[in-house]
N, CA and C atoms of all chains as a GROMACS GRO file, in nm:
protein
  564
    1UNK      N    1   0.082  -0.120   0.000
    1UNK     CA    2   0.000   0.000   0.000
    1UNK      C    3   0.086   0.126   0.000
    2UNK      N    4   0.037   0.250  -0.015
    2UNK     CA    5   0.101   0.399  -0.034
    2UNK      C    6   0.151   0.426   0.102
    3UNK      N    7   0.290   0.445   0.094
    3UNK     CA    8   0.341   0.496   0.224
    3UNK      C    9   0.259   0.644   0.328
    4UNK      N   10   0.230   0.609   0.384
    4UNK     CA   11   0.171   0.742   0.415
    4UNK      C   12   0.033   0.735   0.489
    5UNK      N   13   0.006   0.610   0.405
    5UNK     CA   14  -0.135   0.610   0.518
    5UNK      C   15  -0.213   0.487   0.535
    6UNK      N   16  -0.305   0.521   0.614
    6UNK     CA   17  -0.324   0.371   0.709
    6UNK      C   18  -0.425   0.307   0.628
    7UNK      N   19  -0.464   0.166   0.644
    7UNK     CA   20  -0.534   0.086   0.604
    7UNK      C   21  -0.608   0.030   0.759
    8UNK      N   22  -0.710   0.131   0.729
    8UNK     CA   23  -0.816   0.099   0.870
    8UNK      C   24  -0.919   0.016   0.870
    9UNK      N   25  -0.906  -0.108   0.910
    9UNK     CA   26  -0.971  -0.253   0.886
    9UNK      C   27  -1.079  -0.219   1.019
   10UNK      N   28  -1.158  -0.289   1.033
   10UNK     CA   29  -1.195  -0.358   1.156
   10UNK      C   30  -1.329  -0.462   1.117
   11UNK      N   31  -1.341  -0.557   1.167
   11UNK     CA   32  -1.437  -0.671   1.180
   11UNK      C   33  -1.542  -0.645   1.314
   12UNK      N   34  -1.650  -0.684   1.275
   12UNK     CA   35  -1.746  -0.643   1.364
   12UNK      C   36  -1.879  -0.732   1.367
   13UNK      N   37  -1.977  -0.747   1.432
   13UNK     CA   38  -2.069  -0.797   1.481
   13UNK      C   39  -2.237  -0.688   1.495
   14UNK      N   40  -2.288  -0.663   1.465
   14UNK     CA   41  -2.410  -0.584   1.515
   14UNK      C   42  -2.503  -0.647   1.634
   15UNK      N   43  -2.581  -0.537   1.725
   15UNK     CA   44  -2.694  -0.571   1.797
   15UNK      C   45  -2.806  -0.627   1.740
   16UNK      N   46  -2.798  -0.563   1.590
   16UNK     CA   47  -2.948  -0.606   1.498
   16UNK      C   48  -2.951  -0.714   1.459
   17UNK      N   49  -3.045  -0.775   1.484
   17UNK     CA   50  -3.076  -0.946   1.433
   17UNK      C   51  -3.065  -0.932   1.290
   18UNK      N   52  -3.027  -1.040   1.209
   18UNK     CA   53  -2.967  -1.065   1.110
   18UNK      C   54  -3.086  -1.030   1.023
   19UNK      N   55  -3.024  -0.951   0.874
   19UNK     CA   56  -3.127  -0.932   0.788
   19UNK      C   57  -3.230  -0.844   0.844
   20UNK      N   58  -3.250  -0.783   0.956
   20UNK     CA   59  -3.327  -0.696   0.989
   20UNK      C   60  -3.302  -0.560   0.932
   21UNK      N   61  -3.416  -0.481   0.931
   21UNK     CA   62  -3.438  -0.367   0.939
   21UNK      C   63  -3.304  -0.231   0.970
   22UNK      N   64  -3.306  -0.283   1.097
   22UNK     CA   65  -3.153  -0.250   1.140
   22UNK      C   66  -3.048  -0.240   1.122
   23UNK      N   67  -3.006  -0.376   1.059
   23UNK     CA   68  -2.932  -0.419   1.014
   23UNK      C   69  -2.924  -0.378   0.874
   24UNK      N   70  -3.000  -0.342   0.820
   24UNK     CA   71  -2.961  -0.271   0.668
   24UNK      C   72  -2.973  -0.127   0.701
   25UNK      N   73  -2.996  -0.091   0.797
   25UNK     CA   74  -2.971   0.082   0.789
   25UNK      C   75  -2.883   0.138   0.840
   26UNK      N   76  -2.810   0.035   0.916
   26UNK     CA   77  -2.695   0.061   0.994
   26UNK      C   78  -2.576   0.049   0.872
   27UNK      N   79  -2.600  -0.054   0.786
   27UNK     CA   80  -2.500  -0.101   0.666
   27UNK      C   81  -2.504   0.011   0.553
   28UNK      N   82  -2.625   0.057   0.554
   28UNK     CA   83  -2.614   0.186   0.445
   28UNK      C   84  -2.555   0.300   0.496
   29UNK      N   85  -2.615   0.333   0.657
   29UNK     CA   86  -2.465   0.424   0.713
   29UNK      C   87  -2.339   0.437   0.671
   30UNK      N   88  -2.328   0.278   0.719
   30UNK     CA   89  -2.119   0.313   0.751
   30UNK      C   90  -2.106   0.262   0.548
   31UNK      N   91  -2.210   0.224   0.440
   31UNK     CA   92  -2.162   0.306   0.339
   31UNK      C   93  -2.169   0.409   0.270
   32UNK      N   94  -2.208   0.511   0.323
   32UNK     CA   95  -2.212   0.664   0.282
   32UNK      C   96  -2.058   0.690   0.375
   33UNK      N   97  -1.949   0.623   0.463
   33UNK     CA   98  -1.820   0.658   0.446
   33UNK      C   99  -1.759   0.697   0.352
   34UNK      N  100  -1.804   0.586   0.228
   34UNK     CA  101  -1.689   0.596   0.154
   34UNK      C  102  -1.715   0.750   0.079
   35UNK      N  103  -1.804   0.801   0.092
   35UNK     CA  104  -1.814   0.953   0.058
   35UNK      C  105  -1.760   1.088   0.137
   36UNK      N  106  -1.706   1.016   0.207
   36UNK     CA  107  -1.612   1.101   0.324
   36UNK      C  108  -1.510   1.182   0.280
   37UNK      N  109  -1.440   1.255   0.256
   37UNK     CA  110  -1.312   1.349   0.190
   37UNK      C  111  -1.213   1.229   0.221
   38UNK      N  112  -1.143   1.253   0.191
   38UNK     CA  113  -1.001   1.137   0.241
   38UNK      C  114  -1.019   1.002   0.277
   39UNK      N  115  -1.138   0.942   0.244
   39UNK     CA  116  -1.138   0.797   0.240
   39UNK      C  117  -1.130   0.751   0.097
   40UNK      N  118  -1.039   0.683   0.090
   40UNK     CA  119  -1.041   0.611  -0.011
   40UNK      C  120  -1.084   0.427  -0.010
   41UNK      N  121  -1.064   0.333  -0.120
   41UNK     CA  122  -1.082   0.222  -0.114
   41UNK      C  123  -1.148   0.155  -0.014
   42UNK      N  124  -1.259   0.220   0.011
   42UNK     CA  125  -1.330   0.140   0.112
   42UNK      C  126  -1.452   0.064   0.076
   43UNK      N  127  -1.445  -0.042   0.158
   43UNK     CA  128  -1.502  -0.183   0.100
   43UNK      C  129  -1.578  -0.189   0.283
   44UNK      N  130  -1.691  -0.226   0.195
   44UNK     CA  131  -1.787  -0.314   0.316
   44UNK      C  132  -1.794  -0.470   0.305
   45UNK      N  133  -1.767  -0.518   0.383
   45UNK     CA  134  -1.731  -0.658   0.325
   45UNK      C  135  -1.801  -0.829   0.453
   46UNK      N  136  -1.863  -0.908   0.370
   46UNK     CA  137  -1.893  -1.030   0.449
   46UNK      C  138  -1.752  -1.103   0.555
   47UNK      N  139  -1.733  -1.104   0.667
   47UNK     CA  140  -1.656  -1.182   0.700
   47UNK      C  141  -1.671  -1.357   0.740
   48UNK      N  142  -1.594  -1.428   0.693
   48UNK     CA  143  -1.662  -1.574   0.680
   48UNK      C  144  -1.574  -1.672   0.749
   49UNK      N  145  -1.467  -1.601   0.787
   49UNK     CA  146  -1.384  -1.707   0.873
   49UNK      C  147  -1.520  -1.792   0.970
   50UNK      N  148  -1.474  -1.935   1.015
   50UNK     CA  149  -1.553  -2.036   1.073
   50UNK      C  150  -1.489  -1.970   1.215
   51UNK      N  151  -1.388  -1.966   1.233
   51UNK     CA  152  -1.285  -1.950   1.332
   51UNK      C  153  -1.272  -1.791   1.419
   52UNK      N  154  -1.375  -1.749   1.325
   52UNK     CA  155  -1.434  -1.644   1.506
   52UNK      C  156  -1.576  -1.598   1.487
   53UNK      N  157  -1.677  -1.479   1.492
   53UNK     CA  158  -1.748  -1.457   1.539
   53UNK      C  159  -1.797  -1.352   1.423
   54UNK      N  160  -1.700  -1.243   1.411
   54UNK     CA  161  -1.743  -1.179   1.325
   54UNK      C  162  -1.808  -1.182   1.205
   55UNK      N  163  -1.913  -1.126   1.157
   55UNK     CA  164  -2.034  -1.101   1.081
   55UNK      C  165  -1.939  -0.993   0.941
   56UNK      N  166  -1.907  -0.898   0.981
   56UNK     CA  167  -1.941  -0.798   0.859
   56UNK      C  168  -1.748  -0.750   0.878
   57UNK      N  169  -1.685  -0.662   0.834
   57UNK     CA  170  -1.588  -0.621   0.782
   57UNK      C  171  -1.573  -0.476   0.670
   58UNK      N  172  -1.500  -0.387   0.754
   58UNK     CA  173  -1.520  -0.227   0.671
   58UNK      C  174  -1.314  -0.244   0.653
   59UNK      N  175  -1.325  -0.204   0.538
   59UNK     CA  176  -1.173  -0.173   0.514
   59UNK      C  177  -1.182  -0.013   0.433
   60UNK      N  178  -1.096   0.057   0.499
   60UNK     CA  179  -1.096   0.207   0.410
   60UNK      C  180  -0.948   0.244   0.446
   61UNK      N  181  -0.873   0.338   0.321
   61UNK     CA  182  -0.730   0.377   0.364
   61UNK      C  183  -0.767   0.516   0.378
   62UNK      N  184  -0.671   0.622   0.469
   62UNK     CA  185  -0.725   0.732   0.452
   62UNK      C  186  -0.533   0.781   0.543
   63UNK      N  187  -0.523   0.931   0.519
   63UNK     CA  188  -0.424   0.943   0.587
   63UNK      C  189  -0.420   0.957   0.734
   64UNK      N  190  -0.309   1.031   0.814
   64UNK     CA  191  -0.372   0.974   1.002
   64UNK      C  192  -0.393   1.066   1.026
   65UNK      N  193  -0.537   1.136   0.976
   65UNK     CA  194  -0.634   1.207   1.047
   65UNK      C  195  -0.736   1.177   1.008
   66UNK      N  196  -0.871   1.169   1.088
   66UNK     CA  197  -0.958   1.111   1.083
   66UNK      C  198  -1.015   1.219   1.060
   67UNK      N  199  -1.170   1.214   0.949
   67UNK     CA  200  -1.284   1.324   0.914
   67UNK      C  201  -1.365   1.343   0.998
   68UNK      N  202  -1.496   1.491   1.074
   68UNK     CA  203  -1.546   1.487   1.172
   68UNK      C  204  -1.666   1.389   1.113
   69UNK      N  205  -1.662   1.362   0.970
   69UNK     CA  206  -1.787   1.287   0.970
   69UNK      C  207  -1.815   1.107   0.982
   70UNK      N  208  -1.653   1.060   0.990
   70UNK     CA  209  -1.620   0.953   1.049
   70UNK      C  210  -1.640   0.927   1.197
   71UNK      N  211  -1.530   1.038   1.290
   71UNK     CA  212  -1.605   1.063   1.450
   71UNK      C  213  -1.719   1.057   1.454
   72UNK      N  214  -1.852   1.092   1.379
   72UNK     CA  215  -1.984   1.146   1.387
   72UNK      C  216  -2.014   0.986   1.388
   73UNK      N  217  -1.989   0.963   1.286
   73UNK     CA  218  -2.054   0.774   1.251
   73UNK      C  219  -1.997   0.715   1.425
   74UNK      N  220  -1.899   0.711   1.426
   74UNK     CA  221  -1.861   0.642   1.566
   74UNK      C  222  -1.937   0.635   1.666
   75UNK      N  223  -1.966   0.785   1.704
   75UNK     CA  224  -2.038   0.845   1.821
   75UNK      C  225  -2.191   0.799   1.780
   76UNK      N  226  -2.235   0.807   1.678
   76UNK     CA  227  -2.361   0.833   1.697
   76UNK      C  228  -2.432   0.710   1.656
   77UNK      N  229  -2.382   0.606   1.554
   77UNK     CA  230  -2.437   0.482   1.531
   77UNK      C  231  -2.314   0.337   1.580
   78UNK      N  232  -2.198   0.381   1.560
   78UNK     CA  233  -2.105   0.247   1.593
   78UNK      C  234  -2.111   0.204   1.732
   79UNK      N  235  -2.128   0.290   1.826
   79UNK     CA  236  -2.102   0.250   1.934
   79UNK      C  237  -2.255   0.189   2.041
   80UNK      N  238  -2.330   0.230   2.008
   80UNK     CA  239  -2.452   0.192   2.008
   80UNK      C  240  -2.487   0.047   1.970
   81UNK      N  241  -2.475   0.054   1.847
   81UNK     CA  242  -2.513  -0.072   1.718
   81UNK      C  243  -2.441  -0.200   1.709
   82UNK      N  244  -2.318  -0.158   1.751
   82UNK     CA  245  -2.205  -0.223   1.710
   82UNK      C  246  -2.205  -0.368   1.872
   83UNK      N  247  -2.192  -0.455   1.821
   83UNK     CA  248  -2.220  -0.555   1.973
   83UNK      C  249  -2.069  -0.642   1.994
   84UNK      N  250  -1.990  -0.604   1.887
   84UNK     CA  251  -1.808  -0.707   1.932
   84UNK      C  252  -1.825  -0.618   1.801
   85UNK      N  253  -1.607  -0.614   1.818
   85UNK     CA  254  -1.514  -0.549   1.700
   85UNK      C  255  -1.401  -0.570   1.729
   86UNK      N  256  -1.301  -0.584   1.600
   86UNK     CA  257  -1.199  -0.560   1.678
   86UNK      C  258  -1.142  -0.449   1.548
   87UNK      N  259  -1.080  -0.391   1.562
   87UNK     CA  260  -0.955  -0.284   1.470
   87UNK      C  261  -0.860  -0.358   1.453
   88UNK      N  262  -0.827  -0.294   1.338
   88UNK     CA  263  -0.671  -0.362   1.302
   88UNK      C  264  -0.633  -0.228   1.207
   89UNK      N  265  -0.495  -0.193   1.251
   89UNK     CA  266  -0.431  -0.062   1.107
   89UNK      C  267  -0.346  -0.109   1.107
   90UNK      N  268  -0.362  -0.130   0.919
   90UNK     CA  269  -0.252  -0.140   0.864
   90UNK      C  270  -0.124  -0.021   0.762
   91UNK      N  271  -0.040  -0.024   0.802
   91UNK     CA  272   0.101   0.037   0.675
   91UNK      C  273   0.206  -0.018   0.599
   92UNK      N  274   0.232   0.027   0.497
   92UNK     CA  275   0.340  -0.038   0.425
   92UNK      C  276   0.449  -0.031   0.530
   93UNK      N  277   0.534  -0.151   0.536
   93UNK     CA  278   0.671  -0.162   0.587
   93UNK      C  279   0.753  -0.050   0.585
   94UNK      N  280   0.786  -0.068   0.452
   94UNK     CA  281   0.857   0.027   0.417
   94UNK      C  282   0.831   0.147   0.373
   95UNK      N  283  -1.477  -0.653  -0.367
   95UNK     CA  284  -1.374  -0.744  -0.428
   95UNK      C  285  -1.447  -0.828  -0.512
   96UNK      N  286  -1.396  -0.927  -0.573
   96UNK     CA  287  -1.448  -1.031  -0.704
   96UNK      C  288  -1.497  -1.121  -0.596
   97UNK      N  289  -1.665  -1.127  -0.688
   97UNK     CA  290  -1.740  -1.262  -0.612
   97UNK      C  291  -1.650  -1.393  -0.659
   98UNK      N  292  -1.680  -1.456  -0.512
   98UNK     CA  293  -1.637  -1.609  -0.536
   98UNK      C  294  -1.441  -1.595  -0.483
   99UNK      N  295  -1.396  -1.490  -0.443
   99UNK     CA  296  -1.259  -1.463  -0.402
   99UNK      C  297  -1.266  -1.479  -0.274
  100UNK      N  298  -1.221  -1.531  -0.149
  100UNK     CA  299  -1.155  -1.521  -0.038
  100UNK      C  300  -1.028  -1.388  -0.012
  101UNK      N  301  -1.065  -1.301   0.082
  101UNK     CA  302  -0.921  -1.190   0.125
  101UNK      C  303  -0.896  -1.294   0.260
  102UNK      N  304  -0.830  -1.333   0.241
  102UNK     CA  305  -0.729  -1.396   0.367
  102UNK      C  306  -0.651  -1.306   0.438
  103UNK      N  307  -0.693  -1.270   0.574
  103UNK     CA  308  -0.624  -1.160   0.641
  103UNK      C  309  -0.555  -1.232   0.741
  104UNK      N  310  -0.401  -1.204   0.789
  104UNK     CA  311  -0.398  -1.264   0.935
  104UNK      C  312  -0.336  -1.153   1.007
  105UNK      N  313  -0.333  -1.091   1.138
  105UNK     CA  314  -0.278  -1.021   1.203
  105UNK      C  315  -0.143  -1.111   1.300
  106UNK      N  316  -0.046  -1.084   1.367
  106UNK     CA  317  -0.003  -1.117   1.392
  106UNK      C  318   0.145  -1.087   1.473
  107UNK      N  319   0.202  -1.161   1.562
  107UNK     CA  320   0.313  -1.111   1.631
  107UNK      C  321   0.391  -1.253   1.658
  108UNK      N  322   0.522  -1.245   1.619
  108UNK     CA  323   0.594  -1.332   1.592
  108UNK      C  324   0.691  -1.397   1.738
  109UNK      N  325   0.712  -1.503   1.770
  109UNK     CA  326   0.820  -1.542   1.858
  109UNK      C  327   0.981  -1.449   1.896
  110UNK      N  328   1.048  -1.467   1.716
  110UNK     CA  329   1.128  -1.362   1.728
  110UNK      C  330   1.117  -1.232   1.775
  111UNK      N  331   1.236  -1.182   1.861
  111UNK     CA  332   1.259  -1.056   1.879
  111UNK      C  333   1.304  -0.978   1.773
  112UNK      N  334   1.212  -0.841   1.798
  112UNK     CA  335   1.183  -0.745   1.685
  112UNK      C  336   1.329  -0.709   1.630
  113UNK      N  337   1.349  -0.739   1.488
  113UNK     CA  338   1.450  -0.716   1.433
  113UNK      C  339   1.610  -0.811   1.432
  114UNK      N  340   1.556  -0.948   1.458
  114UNK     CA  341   1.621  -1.015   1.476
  114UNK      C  342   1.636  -1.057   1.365
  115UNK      N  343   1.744  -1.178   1.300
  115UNK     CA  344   1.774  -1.241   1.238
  115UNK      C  345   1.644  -1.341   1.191
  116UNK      N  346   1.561  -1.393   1.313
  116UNK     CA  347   1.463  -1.496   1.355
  116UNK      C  348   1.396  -1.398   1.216
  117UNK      N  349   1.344  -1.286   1.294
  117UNK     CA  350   1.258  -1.231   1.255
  117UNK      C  351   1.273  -1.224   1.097
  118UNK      N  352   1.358  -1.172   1.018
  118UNK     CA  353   1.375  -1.134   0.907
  118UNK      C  354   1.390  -1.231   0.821
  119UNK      N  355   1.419  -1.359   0.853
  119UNK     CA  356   1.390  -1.491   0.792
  119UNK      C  357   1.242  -1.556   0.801
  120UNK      N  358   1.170  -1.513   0.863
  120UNK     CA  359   1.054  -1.562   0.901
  120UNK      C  360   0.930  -1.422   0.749
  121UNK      N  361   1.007  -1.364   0.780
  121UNK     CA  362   0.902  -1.262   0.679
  121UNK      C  363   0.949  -1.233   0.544
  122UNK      N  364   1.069  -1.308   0.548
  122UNK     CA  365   1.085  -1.346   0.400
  122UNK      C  366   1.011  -1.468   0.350
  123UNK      N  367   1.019  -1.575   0.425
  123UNK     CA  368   0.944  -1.750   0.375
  123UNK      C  369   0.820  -1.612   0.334
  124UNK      N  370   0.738  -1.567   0.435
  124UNK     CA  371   0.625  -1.547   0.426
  124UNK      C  372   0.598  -1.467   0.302
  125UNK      N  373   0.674  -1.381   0.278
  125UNK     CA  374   0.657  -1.282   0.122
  125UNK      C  375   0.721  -1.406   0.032
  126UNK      N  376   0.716  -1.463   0.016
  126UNK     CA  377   0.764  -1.613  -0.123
  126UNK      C  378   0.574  -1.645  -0.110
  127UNK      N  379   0.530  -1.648   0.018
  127UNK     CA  380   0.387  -1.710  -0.045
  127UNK      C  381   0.331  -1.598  -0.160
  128UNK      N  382   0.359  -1.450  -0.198
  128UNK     CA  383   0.296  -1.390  -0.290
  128UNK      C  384   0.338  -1.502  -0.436
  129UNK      N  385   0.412  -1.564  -0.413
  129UNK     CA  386   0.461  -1.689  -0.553
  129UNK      C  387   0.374  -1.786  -0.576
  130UNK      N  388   0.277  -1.837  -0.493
  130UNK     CA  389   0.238  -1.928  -0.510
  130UNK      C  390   0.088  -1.913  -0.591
  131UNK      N  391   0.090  -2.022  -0.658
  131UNK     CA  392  -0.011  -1.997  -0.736
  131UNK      C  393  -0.115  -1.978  -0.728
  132UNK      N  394  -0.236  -1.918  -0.767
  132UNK     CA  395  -0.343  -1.891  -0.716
  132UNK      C  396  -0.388  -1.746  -0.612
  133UNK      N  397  -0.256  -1.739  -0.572
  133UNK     CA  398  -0.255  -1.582  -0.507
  133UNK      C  399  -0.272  -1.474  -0.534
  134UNK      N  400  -0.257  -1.388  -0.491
  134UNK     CA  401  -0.322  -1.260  -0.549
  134UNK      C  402  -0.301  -1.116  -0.438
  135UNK      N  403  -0.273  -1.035  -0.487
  135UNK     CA  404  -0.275  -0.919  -0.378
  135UNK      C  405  -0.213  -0.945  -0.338
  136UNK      N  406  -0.114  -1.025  -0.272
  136UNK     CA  407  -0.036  -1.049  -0.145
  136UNK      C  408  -0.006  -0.884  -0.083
  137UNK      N  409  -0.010  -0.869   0.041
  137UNK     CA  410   0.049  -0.785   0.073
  137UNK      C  411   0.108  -0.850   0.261
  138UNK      N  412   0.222  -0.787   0.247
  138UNK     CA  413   0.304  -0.813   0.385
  138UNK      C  414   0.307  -0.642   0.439
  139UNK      N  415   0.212  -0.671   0.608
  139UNK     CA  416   0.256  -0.480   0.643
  139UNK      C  417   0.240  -0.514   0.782
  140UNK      N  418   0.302  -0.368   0.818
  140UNK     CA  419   0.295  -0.319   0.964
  140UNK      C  420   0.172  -0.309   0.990
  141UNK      N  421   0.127  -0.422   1.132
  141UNK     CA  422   0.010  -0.334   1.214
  141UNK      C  423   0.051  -0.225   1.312
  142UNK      N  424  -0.027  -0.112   1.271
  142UNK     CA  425   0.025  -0.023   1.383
  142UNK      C  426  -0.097   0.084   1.492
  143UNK      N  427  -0.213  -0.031   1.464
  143UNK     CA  428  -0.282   0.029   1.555
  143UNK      C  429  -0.224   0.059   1.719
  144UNK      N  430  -0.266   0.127   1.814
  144UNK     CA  431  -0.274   0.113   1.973
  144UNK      C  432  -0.305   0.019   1.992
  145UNK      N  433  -0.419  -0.018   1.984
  145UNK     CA  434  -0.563  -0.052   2.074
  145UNK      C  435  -0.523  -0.212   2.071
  146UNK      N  436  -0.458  -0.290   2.022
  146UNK     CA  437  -0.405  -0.434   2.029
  146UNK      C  438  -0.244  -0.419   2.026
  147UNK      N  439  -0.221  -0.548   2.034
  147UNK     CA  440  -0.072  -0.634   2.023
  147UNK      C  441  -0.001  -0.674   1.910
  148UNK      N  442  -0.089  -0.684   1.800
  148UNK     CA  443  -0.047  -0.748   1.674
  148UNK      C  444   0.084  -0.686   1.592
  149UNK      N  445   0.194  -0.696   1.548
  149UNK     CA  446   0.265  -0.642   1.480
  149UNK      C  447   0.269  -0.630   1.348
  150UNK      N  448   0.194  -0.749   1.269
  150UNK     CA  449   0.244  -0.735   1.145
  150UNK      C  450   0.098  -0.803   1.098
  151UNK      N  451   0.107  -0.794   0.936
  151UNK     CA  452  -0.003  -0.835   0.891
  151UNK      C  453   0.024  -0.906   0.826
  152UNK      N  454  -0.088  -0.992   0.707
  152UNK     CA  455  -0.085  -1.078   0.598
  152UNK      C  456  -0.252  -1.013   0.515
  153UNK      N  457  -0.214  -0.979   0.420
  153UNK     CA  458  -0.348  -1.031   0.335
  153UNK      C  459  -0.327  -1.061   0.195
  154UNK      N  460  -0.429  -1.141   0.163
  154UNK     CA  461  -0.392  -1.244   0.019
  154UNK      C  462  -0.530  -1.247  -0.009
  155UNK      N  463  -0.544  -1.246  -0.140
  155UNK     CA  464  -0.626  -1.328  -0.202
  155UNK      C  465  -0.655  -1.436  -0.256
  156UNK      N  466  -0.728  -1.549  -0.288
  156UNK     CA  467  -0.736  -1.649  -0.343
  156UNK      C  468  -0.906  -1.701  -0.363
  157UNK      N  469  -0.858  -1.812  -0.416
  157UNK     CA  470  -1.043  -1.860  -0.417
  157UNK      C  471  -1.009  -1.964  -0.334
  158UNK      N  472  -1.153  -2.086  -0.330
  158UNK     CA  473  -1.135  -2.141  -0.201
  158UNK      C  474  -1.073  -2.236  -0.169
  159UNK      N  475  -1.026  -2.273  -0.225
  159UNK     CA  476  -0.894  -2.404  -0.210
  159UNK      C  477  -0.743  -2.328  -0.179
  160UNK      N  478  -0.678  -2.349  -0.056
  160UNK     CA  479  -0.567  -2.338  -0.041
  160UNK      C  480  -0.444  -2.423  -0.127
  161UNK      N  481  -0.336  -2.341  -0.176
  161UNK     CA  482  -0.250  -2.458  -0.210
  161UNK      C  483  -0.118  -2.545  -0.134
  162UNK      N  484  -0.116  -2.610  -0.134
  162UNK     CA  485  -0.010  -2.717  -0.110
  162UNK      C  486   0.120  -2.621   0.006
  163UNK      N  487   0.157  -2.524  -0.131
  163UNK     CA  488   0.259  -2.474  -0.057
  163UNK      C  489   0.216  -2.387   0.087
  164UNK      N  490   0.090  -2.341   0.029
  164UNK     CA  491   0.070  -2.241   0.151
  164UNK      C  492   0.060  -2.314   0.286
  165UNK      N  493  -0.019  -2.417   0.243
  165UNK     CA  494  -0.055  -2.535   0.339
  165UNK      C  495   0.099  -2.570   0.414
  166UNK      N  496   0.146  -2.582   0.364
  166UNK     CA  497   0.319  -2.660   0.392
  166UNK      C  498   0.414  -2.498   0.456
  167UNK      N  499   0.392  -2.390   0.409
  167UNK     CA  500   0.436  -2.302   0.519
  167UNK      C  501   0.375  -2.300   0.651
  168UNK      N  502   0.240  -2.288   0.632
  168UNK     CA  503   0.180  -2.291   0.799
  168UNK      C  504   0.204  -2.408   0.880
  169UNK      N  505   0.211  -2.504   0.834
  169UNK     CA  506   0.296  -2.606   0.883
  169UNK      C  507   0.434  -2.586   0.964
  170UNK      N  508   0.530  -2.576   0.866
  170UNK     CA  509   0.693  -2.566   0.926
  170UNK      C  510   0.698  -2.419   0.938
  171UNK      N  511   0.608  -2.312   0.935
  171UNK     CA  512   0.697  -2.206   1.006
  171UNK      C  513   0.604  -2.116   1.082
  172UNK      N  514   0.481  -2.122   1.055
  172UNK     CA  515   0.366  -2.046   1.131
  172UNK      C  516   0.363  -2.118   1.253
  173UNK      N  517   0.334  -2.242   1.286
  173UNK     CA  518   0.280  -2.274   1.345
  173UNK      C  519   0.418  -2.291   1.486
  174UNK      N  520   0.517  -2.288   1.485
  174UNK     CA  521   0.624  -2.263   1.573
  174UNK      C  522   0.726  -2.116   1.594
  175UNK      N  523   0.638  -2.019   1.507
  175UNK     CA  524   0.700  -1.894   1.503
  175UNK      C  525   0.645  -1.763   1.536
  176UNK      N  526   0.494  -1.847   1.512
  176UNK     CA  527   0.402  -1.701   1.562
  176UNK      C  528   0.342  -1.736   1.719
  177UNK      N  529   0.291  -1.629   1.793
  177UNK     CA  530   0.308  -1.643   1.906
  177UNK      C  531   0.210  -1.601   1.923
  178UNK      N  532   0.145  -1.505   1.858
  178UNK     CA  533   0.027  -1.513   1.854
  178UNK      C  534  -0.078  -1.490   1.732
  179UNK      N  535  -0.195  -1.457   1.690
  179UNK     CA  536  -0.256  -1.430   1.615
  179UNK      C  537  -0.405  -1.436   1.550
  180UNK      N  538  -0.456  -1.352   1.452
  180UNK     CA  539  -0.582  -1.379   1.451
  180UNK      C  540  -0.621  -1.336   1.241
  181UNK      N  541  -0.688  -1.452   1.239
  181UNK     CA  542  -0.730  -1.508   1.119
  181UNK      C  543  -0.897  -1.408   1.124
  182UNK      N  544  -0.884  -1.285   0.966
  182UNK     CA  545  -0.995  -1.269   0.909
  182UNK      C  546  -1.034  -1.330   0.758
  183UNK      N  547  -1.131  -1.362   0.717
  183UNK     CA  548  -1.192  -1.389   0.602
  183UNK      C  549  -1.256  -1.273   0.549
  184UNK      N  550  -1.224  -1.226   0.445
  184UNK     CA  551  -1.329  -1.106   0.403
  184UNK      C  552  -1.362  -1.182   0.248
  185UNK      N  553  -1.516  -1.181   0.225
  185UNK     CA  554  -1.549  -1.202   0.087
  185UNK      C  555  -1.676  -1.067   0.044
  186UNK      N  556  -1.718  -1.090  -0.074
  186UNK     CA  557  -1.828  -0.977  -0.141
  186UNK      C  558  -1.946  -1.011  -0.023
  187UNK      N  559  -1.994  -0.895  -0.036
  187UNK     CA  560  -2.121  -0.933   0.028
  187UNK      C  561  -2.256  -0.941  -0.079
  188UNK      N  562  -2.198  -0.914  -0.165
  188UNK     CA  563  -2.322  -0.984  -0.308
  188UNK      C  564  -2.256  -1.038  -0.415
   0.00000   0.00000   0.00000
C-alpha cells in the first residue's frame, strides 16, 4: 500500500438481528463513508472465517487524520449498534 | 472485491525478537507465499494500531482451495513462530 497512510480494517458484529431492518440501515450508514473526503478504497465486506465470530468487515485507507464525519458515525451509530469489534491498522513496511 | 474470491487476512506477532535475524527470515518464507499460485494481492505490512498487540499483517487473495505450498508453510513455520494471532476472512457481500 502507499506509504503514508493507514489501512483501517476492523471486523465487527451488530446488535441487529440478522437481515433486519436494522441491520440494513446501519449497513447503508457506515456506506455513505466511503463519501467522506479522504477515504479512499473502502469496502464493506462479508466476514466468513468459521474461526471467530465476526459477521461484517469495513476496510478504508485514509491518511492519520480522521474526518469529523467519520467521529460522527462512531459516536452516533457504531457504538450503540455495534455488539463485538476488533480494529486492526494497517502500513506499508517500508 | 471479485465474487467467489476469499481476502485472507492474518494479524499477527511473531516469537522472534523485533528485528532479529529470527525475525527477518521468518518474513521473507512469508513474502515467497505472494509466488504461489493462485494468489493474489499479497500484501506483507505493519500493524500499527494502539488498541491491540499485533505487529504485522498478511493479506492475500485467493479462491477457495488453499494450495499445497501455503498449506506446507503454515505447517513448518507459522505454526512454531508465531506467538500469537488472529485469522480474518473477508469475501463480497453480493
Amino acid at each position: 500500500m502507499i506509504a503514508g497512510r493507514i489501512r483501517h480494517t476492523v471486523a465487527f458484529t451488530l446488535a441487529h438481528a440478522e437481515g433486519s431492518a436494522g441491520e440494513r440501515d446501519f449497513l447503508e450508514a457506515a456506506e455513505r463513508l466511503a463519501a467522506v473526503p479522504g477515504v479512499e478504497a473502502f469496502e464493506l465486506l462479508a466476514e466468513v472465517s468459521p474461526k471467530n465470530g465476526y459477521r461484517f468487515g469495513i476496510s478504508m485507507e485514509f491518511g492519520y487524520n480522521e474526518h469529523p464525519d467519520h467521529l460522527r458515525f462512531v459516536q452516533e451509530r457504531w457504538l450503540s449498534e455495534v455488539s463485538d469489534f476488533l480494529e486492526l491498522d494497517y502500513a506499508a513496511r517500508y
